[in-house]
N, C-alpha and C positions, 0 to 999 in steps of 0.2 A: 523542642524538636521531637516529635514521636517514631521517628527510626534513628536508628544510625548513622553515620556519615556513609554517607555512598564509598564505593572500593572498587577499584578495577580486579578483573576478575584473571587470573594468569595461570597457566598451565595448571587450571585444575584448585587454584586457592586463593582466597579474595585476600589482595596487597594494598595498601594503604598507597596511595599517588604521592610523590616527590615533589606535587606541585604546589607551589603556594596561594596561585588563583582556583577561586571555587564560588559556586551559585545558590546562592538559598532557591531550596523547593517549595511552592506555597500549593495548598490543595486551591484549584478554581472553585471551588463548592463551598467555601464556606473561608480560606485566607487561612487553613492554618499551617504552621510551618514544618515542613514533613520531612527535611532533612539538606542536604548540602552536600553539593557533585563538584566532583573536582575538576577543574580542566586540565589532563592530562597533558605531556609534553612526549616528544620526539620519542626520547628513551624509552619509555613506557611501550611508546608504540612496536619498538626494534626491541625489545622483550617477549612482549604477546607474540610475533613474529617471529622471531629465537624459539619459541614456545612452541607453532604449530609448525616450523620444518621440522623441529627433533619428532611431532609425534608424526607425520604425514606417510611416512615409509612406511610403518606396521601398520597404520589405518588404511592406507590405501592398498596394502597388500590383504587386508583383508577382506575374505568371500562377499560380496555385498550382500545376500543371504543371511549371514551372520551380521552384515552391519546395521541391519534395518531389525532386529532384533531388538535393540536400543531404542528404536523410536516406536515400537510394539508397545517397551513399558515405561516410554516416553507418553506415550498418548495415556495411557492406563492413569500417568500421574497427571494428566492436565485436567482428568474425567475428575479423579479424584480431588482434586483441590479445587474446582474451580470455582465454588462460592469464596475462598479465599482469592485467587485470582483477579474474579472480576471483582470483587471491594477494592484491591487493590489498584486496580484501573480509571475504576471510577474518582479513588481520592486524588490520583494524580494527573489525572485527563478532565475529572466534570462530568463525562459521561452518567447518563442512568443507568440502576443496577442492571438493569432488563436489557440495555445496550452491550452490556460489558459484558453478561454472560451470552452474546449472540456473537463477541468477540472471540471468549475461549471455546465456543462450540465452533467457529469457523476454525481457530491456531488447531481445533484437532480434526477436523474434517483436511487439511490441508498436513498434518504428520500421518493421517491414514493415507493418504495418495501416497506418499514418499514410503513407505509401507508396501506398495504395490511395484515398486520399480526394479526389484529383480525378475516380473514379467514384461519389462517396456524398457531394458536395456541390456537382453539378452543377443543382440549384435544379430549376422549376418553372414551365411555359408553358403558357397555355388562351388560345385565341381567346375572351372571357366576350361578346361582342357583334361583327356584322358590323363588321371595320375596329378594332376596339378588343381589345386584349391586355394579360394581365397575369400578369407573371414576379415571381419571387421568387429572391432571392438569397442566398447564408452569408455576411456582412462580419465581419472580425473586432472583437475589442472595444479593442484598443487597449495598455495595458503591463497584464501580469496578474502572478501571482505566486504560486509555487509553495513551500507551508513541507514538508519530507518528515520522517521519522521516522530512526530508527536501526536500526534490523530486516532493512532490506534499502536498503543505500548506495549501488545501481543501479540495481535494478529499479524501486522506488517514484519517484525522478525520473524515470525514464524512461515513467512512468504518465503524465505531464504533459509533457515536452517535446515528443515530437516530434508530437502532436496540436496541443495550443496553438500551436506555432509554424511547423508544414504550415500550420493556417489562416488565419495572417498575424497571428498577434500576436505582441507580444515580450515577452521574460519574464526575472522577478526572483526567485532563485534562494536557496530558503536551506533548507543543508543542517542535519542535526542536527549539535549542537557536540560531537558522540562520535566521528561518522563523517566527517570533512570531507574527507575523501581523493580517494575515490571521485567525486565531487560535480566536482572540479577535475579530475582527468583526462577526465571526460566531456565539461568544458567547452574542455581542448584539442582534443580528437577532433572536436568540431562546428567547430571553427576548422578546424582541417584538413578536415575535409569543406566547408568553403565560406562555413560561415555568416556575413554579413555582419556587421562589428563592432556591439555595441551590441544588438542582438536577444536574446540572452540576456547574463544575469549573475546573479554569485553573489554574496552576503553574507553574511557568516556573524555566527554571535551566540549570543543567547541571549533570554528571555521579552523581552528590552525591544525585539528586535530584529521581535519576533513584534507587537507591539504596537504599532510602527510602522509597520511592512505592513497589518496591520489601519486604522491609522487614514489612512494618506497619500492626498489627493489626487488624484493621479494616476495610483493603481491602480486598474482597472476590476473585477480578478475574483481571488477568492482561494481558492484550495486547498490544503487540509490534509491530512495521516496523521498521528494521534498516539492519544492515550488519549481516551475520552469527556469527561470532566473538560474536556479543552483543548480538544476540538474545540466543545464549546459554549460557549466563551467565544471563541473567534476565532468562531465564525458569529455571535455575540451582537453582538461589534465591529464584526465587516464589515460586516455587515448595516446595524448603527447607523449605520453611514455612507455607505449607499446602492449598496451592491456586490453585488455578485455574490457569491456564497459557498456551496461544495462542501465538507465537513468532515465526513470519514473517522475516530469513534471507536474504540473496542474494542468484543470483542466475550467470549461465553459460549459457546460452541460445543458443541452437545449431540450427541452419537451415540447412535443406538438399535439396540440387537441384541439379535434376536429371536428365539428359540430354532431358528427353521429353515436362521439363517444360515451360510453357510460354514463350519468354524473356522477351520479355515488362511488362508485367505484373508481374513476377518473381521478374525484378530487382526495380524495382517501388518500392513493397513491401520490399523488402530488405534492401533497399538505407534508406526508411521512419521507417523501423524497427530499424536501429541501431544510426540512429542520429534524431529522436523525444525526445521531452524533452530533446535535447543534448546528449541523451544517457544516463540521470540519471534517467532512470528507471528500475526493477527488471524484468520486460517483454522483453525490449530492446534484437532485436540479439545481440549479440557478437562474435560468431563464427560460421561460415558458412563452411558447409561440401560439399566439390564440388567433386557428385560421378562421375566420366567416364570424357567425352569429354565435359567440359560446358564453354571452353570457351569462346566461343559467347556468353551466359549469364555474365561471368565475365565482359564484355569489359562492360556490358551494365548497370551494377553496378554501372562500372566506369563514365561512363556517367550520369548516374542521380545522382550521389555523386557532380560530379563537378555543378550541377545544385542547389545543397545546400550551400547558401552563408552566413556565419557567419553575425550577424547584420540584417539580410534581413528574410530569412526562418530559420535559425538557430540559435538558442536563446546564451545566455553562459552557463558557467558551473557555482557550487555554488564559488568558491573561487579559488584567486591565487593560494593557496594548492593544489586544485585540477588540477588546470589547469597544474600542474606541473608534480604532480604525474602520469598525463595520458599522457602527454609527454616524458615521461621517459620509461614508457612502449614501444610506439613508437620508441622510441632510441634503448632500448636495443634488440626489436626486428628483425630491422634494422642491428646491430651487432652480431646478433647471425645465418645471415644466409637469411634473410626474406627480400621480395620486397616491396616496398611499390609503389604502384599504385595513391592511391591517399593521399595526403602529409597535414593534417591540424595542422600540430604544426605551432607555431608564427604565428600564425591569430590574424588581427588588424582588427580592424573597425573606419573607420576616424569620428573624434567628439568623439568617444567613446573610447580613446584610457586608461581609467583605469579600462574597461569592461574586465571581465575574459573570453576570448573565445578559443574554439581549433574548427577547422575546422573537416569537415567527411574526415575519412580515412579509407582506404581501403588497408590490409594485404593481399600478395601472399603467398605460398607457406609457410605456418606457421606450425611448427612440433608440436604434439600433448605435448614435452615434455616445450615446452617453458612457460616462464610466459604469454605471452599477450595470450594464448591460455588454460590458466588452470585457471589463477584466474581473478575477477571480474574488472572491468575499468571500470566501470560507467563514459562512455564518451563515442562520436558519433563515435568507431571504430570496424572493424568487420576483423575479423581473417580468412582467406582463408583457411582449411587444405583438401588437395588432397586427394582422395581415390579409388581406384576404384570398389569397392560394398558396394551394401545398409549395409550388415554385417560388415563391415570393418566399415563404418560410424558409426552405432550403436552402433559397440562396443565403438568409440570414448566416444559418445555422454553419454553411461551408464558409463562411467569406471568416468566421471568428480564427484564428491561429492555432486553438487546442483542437482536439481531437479523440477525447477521453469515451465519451458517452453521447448516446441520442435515443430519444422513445418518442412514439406517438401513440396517441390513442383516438383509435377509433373502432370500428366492426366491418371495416371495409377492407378484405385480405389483400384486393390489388392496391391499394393504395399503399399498406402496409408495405407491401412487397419493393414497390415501386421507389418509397423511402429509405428502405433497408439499402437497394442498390447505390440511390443518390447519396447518402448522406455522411461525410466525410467523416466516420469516427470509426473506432476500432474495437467499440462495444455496443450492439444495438438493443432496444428493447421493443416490444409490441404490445403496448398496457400494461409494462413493468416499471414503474419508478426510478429503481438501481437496477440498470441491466449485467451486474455482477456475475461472470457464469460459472456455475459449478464445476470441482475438481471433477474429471480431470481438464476439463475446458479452462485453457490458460487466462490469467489475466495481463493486459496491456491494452494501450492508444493508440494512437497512429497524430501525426502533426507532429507539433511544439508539447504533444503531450508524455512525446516518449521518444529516448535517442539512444541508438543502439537495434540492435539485430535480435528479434524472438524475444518472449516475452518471460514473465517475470514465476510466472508458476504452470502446474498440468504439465501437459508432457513437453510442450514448448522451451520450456526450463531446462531440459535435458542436454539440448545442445548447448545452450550457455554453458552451462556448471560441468561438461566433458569436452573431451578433445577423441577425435577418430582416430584409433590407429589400426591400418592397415597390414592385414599378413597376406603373403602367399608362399603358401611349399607345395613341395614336388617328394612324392615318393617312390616312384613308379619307374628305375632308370631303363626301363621295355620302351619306355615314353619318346625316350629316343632327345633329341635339341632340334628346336623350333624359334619360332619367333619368341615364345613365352620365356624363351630360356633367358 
């Protein structure tokens, strides 16, 4: 085992878990065994919690000026370690080096925003009457708690730290039980940068652990990244229980290319959209709407796929499970009618041969009613479906239930435009691959891709992670009593 036994992390000092169930961690890159997370139990949970009400008073009572201080030499240490960082991403994700450090330059591009929010939560003052005034303020809510995914072991927590706890609340921390690595060094780096004990913590787990956070008490607001499946059942509990609840699905991700578009450029972005991070992201193309005559762009897909070499520019997938599952997709699409152009099942990588890998693959002629064109694969493949007008695409594109992402490429601005309006998703792009938007442009879906009110980062975050309080006084008793009285 080449770390430690994983530790939940509790007012400020890593404590060894009471629990007797625990997961061996296997790196996807190569099978080797990188340590062992515990699944946390109930108490654990009503500890970490015991932990962030005793600190929440003095953190919240302080200046947020002075709070964001912390995340000042918060970011200073993510700049500074981050070739340690991203190594460590990569052993327990799969990910390329070159992916992971695009991960830790986003977790700090995303603590420099949180950085900025004593100018974008400075509230609201009107004289509404001679002598009488009424301001508004952001307070924070109290102990929150963040569940993240396995996809990205940095960046995704860092979608929620450093806004939640700029604004004065404290947080309960639970990483996926694939990825627990990443999750702990983050949480020494905040200790080193200042944070006062108790403000954040980690537990680590599994469903039951997810089901406790949903249901405890004491948690005011809960935020999710996982599959749609889960995210509607932690917004279903939260909620049940009077919370706050932001809950980040999957998604279907359609690109449309339009006979006038680029090639080169077109399929570049294509190729790199659907096999980055292997294709375990929620941005990732996955199906590609080819309107009219584009198969000269197709050919050229195929060409910069085959330039994507498992081990080399293509990381793995998290798990034999998965590696399988997206395999099988590949199969059945195969037998149901479907070309495959470019072929990444049974991808080996020599020296690495107990590495989980699937190569980029590339679907022809895929019927809108099939599986590998309706539900999500979170893996480097992309689905071909023929059309011949932009409305025939669209309808595809709106009739799917996610609603995460949509790009078209072409050089015709009204059509662009005309796209952007039609097309049912909550991130669009216009010859962009990942239409990701920069801080402070929030990110979130719209559908089955996202449940819950405002999104998950930028300044949209702001309302989530505070609550409005209201003042009005009177100082003026010349003012005389009126209706405002």
């Amino acid at each position: 085992m080449k770390y430690n036994k994983v530790q939940n992390f509790i007012n400020g000092r890593f404590v060894d878990s009471a629990s007797t169930r625990s997961l061996d961690i296997h790196s996807p890159v190569d099978g080797t065994h990188l340590s062992v997370v515990p699944m946390s139990g109930a108490d654990e949970l009503n500890q970490a919690v015991a932990a962030a009400q005793a600190a929440f008073h003095a953190w919240s009572h302080t200046p947020i000026k002075e709070r964001v201080q912390v995340f000042f030499r918060y970011k200073y240490l993510l700049e500074k370690h981050m070739d340690e960082l991203a190594k460590l991403v990569s052993e327990e994700n799969g990910k390329t080096y070159s992916e992971s450090v695009a991960e830790i330059e986003k977790s700090v591009e995303l603590t420099e925003f949180a950085c900025s929010l004593p100018q974008l939560v400075t509230g609201e003052v009107l004289e509404v009457s001679r002598g009488v005034e009424c301001r508004t303020e952001h307070a924070p809510l109290g102990v929150v708690a963040s569940i993240v995914p396995f996809n990205f072991p940095s960046m995704v927590p860092n979608w929620t730290i450093p806004n939640a706890i700029a604004l004065g609340n404290c947080m309960i921390m639970k990483p996926s039980e694939k990825v627990p690595l990443s999750c702990m060094r983050l949480a020494e780096l905040l200790k080193e940068a200042g944070l006062p004990d108790g403000v954040f913590n980690v537990v680590h787990g599994d469903a039951t652990m997810v089901e406790a956070i949903c249901d405890h008490p004491g948690i005011q607001a809960v935020s999710f990244v996982g599959s749609t499946k889960v995210a509607k059942i932690v917004y279903q509990r939260s909620t049940a229980q009077f919370k706050r609840c932001l809950a980040l699905g999957g998604a279907k991700n359609h690109l449309m290319v339009l006979p006038d578009a680029i090639p080169e450029m077109t399929a570049q972005n294509v190729a790199a959209s659907m096999s980055g991070c292997a294709g375990q992201r929620c941005m990732a193309a996955s199906a590609m709407l080819a309107v009219g005559p584009v198969d000269h762009i197709v050919s050229k897909i195929c060409d910069e796929a085959r330039k994507i070499v498992p081990g080399e520019n293509l990381g793995a997938v998290i798990s034999g499970e998965a590696k399988a599952r997206i395999e099988k997709y590949i199969t059945e699409a195969e037998q149901q009618g479907a070309r495959i152009l470019v072929d990444g099942r049974n991808a080996r990588v020599p020296g690495k041969e107990n590495g989980t890998y699937v190569g980029p693959t590339v679907i022809d002629y895929v019927r809108p009613e099939m599986s590998v064109a309706r539900e999500e694969i979170f893996g480097p493949v992309i689905s071909i479906m023929r059309t011949n007008t932009v409305d025939e695409a669209l309808a595809i594109e709106n009739s799917n239930p996610y609603g995460n992402a949509a790009s078209v490429f072409t050089q015709n601005g009204g059509l662009a435009r005309y796209i952007i309006e039609k097309a049912s998703a909550g991130m669009i792009g216009v010859n962009v691959g990942v239409p990701v938007p920069r801080e402070p442009f929030s990110f979130g879906g719209w559908n089955e891709s996202k449940f819950g009110v405002g999104d998950i980062t930028g300044k949209s975050s702001i309302e989530f992670w505070t609550k409005l309080k209201k003042s009005t006084t009177k100082w003026n008793p010349a003012a005389g009593i009126n209706w405002m009285s």
